[in-house]
Structure formats: structure tokens, C-alpha cells
C-alpha positions as CSV (number, residue, x, y, z in Angstrom):
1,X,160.2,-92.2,170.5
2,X,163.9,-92.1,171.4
3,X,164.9,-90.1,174.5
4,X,167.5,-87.4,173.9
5,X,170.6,-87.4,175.6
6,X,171.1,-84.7,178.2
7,X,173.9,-82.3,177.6
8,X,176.7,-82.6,179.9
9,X,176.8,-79.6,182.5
10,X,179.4,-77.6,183.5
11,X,180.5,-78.4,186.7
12,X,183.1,-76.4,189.4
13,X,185.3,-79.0,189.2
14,X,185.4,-77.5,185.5
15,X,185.0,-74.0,185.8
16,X,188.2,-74.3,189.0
17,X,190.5,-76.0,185.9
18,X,189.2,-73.3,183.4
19,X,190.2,-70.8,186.0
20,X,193.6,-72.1,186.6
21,X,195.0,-72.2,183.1
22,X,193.6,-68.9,182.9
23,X,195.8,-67.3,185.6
24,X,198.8,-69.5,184.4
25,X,198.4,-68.3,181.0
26,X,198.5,-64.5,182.7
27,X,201.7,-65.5,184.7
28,X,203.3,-66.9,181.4
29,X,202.2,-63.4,179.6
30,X,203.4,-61.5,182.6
31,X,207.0,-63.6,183.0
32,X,207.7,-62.8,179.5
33,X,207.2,-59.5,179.6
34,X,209.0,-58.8,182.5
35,X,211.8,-61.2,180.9
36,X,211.8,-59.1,177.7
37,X,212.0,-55.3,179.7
38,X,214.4,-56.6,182.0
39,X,216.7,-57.8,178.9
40,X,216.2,-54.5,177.1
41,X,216.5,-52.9,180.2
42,X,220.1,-53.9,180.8
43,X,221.2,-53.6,177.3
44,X,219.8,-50.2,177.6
45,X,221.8,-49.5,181.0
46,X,225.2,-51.1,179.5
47,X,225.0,-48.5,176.7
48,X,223.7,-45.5,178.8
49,X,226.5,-46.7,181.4
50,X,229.3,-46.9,178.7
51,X,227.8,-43.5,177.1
52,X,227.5,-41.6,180.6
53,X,230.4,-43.0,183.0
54,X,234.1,-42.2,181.9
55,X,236.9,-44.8,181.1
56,X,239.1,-42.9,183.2
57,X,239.0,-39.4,185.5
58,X,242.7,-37.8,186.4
59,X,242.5,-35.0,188.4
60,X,238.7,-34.6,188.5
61,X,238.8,-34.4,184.7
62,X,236.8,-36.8,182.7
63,X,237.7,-38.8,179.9
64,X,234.6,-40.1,178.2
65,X,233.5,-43.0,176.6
66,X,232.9,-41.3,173.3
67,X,236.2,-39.4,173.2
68,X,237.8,-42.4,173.8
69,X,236.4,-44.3,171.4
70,X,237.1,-41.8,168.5
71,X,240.3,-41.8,169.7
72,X,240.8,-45.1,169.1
73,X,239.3,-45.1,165.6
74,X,241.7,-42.5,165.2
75,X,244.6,-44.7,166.2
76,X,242.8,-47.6,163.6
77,X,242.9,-45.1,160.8
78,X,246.5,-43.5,161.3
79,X,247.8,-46.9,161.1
80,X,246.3,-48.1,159.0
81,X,247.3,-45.0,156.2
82,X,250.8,-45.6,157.8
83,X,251.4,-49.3,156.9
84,X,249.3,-48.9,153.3
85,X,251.8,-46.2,152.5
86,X,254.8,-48.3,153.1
87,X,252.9,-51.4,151.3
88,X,252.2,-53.1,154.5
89,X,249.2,-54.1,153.7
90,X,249.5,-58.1,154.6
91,X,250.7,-56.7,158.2
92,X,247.6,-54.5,159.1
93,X,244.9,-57.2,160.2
94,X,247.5,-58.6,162.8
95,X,248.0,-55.2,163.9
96,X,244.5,-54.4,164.6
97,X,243.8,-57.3,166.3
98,X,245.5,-56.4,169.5
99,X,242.6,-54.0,170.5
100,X,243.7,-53.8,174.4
101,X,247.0,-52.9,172.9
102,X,245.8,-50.4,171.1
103,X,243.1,-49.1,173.6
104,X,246.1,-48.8,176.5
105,X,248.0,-47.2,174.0
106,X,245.6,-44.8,173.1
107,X,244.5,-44.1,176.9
108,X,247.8,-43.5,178.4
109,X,248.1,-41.0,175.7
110,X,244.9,-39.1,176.3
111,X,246.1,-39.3,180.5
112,X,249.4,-37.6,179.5
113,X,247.0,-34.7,177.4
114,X,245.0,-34.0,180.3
115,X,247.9,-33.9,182.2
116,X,249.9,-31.8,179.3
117,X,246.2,-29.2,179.3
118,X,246.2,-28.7,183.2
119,X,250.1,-27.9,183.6
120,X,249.6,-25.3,180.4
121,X,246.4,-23.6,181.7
122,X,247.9,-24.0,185.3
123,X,250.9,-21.4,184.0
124,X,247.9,-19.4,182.7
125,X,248.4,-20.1,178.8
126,X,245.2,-20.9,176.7
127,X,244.4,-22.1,173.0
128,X,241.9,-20.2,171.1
129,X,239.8,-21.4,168.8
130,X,241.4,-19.2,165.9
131,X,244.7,-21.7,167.1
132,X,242.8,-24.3,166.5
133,X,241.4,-23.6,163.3
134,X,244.7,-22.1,161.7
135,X,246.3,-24.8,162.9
136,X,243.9,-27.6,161.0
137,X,244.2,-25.6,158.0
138,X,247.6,-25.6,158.2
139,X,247.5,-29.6,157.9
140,X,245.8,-29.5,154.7
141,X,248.4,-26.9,153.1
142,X,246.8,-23.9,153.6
143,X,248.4,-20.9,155.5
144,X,246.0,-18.1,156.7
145,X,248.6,-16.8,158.9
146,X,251.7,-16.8,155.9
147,X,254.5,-19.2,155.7
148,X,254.4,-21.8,158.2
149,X,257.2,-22.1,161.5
150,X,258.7,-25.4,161.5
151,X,258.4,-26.5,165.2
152,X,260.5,-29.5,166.8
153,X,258.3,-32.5,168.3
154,X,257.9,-36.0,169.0
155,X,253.7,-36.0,168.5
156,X,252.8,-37.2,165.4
157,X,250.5,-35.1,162.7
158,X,246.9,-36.1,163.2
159,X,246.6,-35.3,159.8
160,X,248.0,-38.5,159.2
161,X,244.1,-40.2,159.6
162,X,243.1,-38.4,156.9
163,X,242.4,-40.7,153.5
164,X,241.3,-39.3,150.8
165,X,242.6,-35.3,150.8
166,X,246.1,-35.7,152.7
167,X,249.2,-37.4,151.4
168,X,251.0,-38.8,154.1
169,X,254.6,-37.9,154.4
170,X,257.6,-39.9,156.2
171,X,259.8,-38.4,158.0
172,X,262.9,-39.7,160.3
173,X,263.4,-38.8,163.8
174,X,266.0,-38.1,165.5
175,X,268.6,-40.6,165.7
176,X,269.4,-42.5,168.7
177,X,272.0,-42.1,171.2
178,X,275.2,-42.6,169.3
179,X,278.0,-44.5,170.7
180,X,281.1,-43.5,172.3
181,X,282.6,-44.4,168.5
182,X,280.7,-41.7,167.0
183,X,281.3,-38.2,166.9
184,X,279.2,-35.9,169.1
185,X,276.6,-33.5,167.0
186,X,273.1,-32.9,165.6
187,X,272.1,-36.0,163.1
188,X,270.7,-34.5,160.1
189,X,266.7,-35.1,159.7
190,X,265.5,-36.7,156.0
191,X,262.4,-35.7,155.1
192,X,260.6,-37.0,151.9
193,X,259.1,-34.0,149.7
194,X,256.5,-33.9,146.9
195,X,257.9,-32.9,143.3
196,X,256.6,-29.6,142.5
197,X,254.2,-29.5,139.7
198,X,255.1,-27.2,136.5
199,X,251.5,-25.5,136.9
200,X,251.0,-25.3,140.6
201,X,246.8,-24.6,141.3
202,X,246.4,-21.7,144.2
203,X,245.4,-23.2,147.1
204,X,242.1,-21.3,148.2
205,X,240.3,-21.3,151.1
206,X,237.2,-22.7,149.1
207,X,240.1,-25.5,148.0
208,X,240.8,-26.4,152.2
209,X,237.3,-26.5,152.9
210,X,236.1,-28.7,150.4
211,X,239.1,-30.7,150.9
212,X,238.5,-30.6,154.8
213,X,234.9,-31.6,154.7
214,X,236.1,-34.6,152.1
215,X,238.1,-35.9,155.0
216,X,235.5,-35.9,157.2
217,X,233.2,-37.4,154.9
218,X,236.0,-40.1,154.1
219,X,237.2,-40.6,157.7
220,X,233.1,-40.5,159.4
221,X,232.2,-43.4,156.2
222,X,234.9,-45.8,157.0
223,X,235.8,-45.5,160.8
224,X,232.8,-43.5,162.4
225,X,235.1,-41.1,163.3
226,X,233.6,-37.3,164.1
227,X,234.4,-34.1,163.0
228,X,235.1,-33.7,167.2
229,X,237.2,-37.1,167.1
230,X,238.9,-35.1,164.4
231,X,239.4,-31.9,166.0
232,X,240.4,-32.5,169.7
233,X,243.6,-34.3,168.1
234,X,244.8,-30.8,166.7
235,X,243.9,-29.4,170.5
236,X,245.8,-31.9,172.0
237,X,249.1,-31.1,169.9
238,X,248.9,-27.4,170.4
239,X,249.0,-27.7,174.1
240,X,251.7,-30.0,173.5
241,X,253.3,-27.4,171.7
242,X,252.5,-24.3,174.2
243,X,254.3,-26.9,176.8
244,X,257.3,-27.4,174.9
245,X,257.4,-23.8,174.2
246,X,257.7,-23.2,177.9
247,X,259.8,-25.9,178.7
248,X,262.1,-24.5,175.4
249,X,262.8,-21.2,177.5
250,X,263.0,-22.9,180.8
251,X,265.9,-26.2,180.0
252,X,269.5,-23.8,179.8
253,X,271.6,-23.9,176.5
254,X,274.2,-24.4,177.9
255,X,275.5,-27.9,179.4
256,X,278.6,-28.8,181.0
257,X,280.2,-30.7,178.1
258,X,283.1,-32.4,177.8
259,X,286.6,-33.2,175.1
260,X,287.5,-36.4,175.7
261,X,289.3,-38.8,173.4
262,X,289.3,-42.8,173.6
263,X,290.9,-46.1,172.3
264,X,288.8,-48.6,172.4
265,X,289.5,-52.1,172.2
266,X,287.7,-56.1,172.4
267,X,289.5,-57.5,175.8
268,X,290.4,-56.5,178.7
269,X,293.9,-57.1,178.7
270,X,294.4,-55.8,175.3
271,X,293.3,-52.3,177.4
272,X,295.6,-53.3,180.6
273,X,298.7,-53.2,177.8
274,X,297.5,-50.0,176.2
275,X,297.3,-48.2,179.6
276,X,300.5,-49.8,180.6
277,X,302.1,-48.3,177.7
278,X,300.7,-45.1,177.6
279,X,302.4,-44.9,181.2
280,X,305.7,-45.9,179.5
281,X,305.1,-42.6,177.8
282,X,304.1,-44.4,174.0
283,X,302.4,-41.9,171.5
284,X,298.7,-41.9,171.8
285,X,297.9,-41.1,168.4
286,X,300.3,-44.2,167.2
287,X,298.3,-46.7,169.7
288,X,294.7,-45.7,168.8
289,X,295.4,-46.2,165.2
290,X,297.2,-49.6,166.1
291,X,294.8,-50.7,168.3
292,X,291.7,-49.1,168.2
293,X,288.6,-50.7,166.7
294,X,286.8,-47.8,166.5
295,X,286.9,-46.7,162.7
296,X,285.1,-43.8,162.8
297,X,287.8,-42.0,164.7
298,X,291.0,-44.0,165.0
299,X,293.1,-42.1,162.8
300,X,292.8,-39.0,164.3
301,X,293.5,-40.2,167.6
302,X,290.4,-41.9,168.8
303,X,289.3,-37.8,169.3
304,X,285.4,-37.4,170.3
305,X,285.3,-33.8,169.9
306,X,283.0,-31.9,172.6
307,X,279.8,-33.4,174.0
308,X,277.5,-33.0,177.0
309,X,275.6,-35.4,178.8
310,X,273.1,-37.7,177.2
311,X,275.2,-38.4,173.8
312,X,277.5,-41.5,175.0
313,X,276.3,-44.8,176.6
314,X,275.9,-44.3,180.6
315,X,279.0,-46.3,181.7
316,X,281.1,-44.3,179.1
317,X,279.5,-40.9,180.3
318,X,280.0,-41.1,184.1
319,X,283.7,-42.0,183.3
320,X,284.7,-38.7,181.0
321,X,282.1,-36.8,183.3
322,X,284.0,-37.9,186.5
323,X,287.5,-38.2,185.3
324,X,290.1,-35.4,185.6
325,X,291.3,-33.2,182.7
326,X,294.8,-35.1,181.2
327,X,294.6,-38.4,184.2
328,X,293.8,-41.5,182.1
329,X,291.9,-43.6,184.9
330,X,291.5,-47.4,184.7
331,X,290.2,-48.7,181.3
332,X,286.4,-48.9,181.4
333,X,283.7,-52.1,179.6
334,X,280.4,-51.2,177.7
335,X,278.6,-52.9,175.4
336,X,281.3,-51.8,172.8
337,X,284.2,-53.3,174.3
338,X,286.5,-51.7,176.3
339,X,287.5,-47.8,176.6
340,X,290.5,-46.0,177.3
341,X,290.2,-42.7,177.9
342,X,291.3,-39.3,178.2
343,X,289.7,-35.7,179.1
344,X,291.2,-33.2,176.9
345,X,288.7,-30.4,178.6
346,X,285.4,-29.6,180.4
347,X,283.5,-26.0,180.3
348,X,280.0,-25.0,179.8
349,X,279.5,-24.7,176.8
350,X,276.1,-23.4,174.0
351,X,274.4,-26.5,172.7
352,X,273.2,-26.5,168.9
353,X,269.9,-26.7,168.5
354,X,269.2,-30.5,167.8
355,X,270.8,-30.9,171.3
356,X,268.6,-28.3,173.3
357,X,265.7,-29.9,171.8
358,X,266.6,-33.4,172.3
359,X,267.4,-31.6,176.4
360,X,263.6,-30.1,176.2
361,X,261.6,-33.8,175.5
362,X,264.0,-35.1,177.8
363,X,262.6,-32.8,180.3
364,X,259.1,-32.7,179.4
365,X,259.2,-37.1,180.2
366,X,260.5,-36.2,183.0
367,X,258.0,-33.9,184.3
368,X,255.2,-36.3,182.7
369,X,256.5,-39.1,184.8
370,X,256.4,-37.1,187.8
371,X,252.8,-36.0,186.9
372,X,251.9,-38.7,186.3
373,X,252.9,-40.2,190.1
374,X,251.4,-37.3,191.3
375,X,248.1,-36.5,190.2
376,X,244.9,-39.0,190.9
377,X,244.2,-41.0,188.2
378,X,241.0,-43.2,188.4
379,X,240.7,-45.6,184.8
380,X,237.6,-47.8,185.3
381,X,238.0,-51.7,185.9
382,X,236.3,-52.4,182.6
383,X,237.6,-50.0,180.2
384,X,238.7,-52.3,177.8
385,X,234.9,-53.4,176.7
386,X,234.7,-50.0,175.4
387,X,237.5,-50.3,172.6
388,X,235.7,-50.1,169.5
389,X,236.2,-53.4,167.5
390,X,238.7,-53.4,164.7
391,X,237.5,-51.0,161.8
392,X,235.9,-53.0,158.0
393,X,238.9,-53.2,156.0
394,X,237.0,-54.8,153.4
395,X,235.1,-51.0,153.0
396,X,238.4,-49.4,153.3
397,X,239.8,-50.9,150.7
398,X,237.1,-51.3,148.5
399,X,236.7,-47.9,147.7
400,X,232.9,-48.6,147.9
């Protein structure tokens, strides 16, 4: 009878081995766990950071994340409606590309409002939230407080994001500085109107809201922008407005202005023989229209009418500001050529209103820039990870 072979026992040399793999396989476990909550754990901590810390502080105020961030969509949206209206539309992905453009852009902004919202408040003046409100509806075209106030300003209607319920309208500002050539006085502002229809619909409040909460709807689907994103823009521009208001009553209407007349010519000593033969007592009407190259004005003696600082080139303006009534002094270069001139008067005199306007923003930068030096502004080092990323214009367009 065959012997059976004896099972093969387990030893401690196999039971030590079994015991090892066991506690590696724990350690793997136990590695990959804390791998895996360590990884969520930071991706958790960047958004709760970026959610929770500002992208900048000025003056103790906050500017968060989230604000910022609708801001920018904001930005996105506004040009984007901009460019598509003026059949840009091959332009607009190069323009959105340039996020940290864009994101500087849109926080030096949002520094100058907090800025803008302390100095108001700070003279004890405060928007309500019926301001707010009437001022929204008065966007979209509807007036609960009667016929609307034009009111001069550089800001730019937020009502521009809007997509689907708001037409955007063009409008040219100001014109720049004109040139000794021209004459001195308000530029007449175009402005591009709708045709009224032959049977105008009354524009109810039912009408605004619906067409309100459309925008929202449109503007929340294809940027992610809020109804707050939405909202704090129209804040912004009325304390914008209460500050111009204030600086409207403060910058005088009247400015030391001046008559002054010039020839102006290409070279130098073309304006060494004019002055020599003014001197010789020649008709100044007869050399401006010889010589002059300024059309605009030649042939009534090179006459600039009356002007006050701001409106001429600097070189040209310290000359008729510094020169004597009736002395011609030496002839003068700018960028145009070369000036002869003569100061028929100087008085203080009431600016129109295009000038005392353009004398109000020209204060208000100045009192930004100086705010701006002044106050403690803190922007965080990474603030440009927090730009959104460039909004789908694929959706946009598609309509879907």
C-alpha cells in the first residue's frame, strides 16, 4: 500500500512573508488615500482661497474674487456686443485673448470705483436703492421718474453687455484737443438714433421687466454673468455721477481765456522774415493770407477767436498765456510748424458748457491720480489666475 505524501506545513518563515505583504499592502492603501485627500485637499483650498481672499484691498475695502470675476465677464460681453455691432467679428478672438490685459484693465477700474465710493460717501452723499433701480430701468427705456436728464460723462453705459433686449447705440465723444489752426469752441456730439416706428407699443413696466429678466437670462447663459455682476455696474456709474455732480459745482465757469491771433508757417526763417516784416510795420492781415498755412483761418487774419487753457497744444498755450496784449514775441515751433503770434486780449471770461465739462473730468483725473497715490492699495501677487478664461463664442454666436 502506497504511503501518502505528507502535506507541507506552514512554517514562520511563511507566516513572517504573509505578514509583510500584508502591512505593505496597508501602506499602499494608506499612501493612496492620503495621496488622493491631499490632491482634493488642495484643489479644494485653491478654490476656497480664490473664493475667500480678495484680488485687491484699497483702503481696507475689499475687492473679491467673485466681483472681480463678473466684472470681467462683463468687460468680455461689452466688447464683444461692441465689435459685433460694427461687424468686427474676425477681430474679437484676438481681442479676448489678452486676458491680463483685460483683467488689469478691468481692476484698475474697480480701484478707481472704490476710490470714486469713499470720496462720495466721505462728503456724506449716498445712493439708494430706488437710484439704483430707476436708474437700470432707465437703460432699458423705461422712465418711472418722467423724461430722462441727459448727463455729461466719460463712463460707458453698462447696458452695453446686454444681448438680447438692448440695442447698442454709438456715440462720439468729445473731440480732441484741437490745434492752434482751429477755432476755439464746443465740437458738436453725433449720436446715432433709432427711426421711430409709425405704431409705437407703450413701454410698460411689465414690458422692462420681462425685458430685464431676458437680459439676465441671456447674459447668465452665455458669460455666467449675475444679476449682482449686472447691478453693481449701474452702482458704480451713479457714484460716478454723484462725483461729477460735485466736482460740476466746485471747477469755476469762468477761466482766464485768451484772443490771440497767429500766422503760422513750415520753417523757421520763413517766421524770422514774417516777424521782421511785421516790425517794418507790413499789414498783418495781408501776410497771414500770404504766408499762412493755416487754412482754416488765414483769410481772416490767422484770428483764433477767445479760448482758455487746455484747447491749444502746450507750447502754443504757454506762449499766448505768457505773452503781453499787442507785443509779438519771438516766433514759436510745435508740432504744426512754426507760430507767430499776437494777443489781441485776456479777461476772465464764462465758459460754454462743452468746456466746463471737459474742465470737470479734467479735474476729477486729477483728483483720481492723487487718490490714487494716496490711499493703500494692496492687489494680490497672483491676481491674474483669477481672470476668468475667455467666454464660448461658439454659444454666443450660435444662438443655441
Amino acid at each position: 500500500m502506497a504511503k501518502q505524501r505528507a502535506k507541507p506545513g506552514v512554517t514562520k518563515k511563511h507566516l513572517a512573508r504573509a505578514q509583510r505583504e500584508q502591512i505593505q499592502r496597508r501602506w499602499i492603501i494608506i499612501i493612496t488615500v492620503i495621496v488622493a485627500v491631499l490632491s482634493i485637499g488642495l484643489v479644494l483650498f485653491g478654490y476656497i482661497e480664490m473664493a475667500v481672499t480678495p484680488v485687491a484691498t484699497v483702503n481696507g475695502v475689499d475687492i473679491s474674487t467673485s466681483s472681480f470675476r463678473g466684472r470681467v465677464r462683463l468687460a468680455d460681453a461689452e466688447m464683444i456686443n461692441q465689435m459685433a455691432f460694427q461687424n468686427q467679428f474676425d477681430q474679437i478672438p484676438e481681442s479676448l485673448a489678452v486676458r491680463d490685459i483685460i483683467g488689469q484693465n478691468v481692476l484698475d477700474q474697480m480701484i478707481d470705483d472704490v476710490l470714486i465710493q469713499q470720496e462720495v460717501e466721505r462728503r456724506g452723499i449716498s445712493v439708494s436703492e430706488e437710484e439704483i433701480q430707476n436708474t437700470i430701468a432707465e437703460a432699458f427705456g423705461f422712465y418711472p421718474r418722467g423724461t430722462p436728464t441727459p448727463f455729461p460723462t466719460s463712463t460707458s453705459d453698462p447696458t452695453a453687455t446686454a444681448l438680447a433686449s438692448i440695442t447698442p447705440t454709438v456715440t462720439e465723444g468729445p473731440s480732441p484737443t484741437p490745434s492752434p489752426s482751429a477755432t476755439a469752441g464746443p465740437s458738436p456730439t453725433a449720436t446715432y438714433t433709432s427711426t421711430p416706428r409709425p405704431t409705437p407699443t407703450v413701454y410698460t413696466r411689465e414690458s422692462y421687466e420681462e425685458n430685464y429678466q431676458q437680459t439676465l437670462d441671456n447674459l447668465k447663459d452665455l458669460y455666467g454673468i449675475t444679476e449682482e455682476d449686472f447691478r453693481n455696474q449701474f452702482v458704480a456709474q451713479l457714484y460716478q455721477q454723484k462725483l461729477f455732480e460735485q466736482f460740476e459745482e466746485e471747477v469755476p465757469r469762468e477761466q482766464e481765456q485768451v484772443q490771440a491771433r497767429h500766422i503760422l508757417v513750415e520753417e523757421e526763417e520763413t517766421a524770422l522774415l514774417v516777424l521782421r516784416l511785421l516790425n517794418e510795420g507790413t499789414n498783418w492781415e495781408e501776410l497771414a493770407s500770404e504766408y499762412s498755412i493755416d487754412e482754416s483761418n488765414k483769410d481772416r487774419g490767422g484770428d483764433l477767436g477767445w479760448f482758455p487753457r487746455g484747447q491749444m497744444v502746450l507750447e502754443f498755450e504757454e506762449a499766448v498765456f505768457n505773452a503781453d496784449i499787442g507785443v509779438i514775441p519771438d516766433p514759436i515751433e510745435t508740432s504744426f510748424g512754426w507760430h507767430i503770434i499776437e494777443v489781441l486780449g485776456k479777461e476772465l471770461r464764462e465758459v460754454d458748457e462743452y468746456t466746463h465739462t471737459l474742465a470737470v473730468q479734467d479735474a476729477i483725473d486729477a483728483w483720481l491720480l492723487s487718490a490714487r497715490v494716496e490711499a493703500e492699495i494692496d492687489i494680490r501677487s497672483n491676481w491674474e489666475s483669477r481672470v476668468p478664461p475667455s467666454p464660448n463664442l461658439s454659444k454666443i454666436f450660435s444662438g443655441e
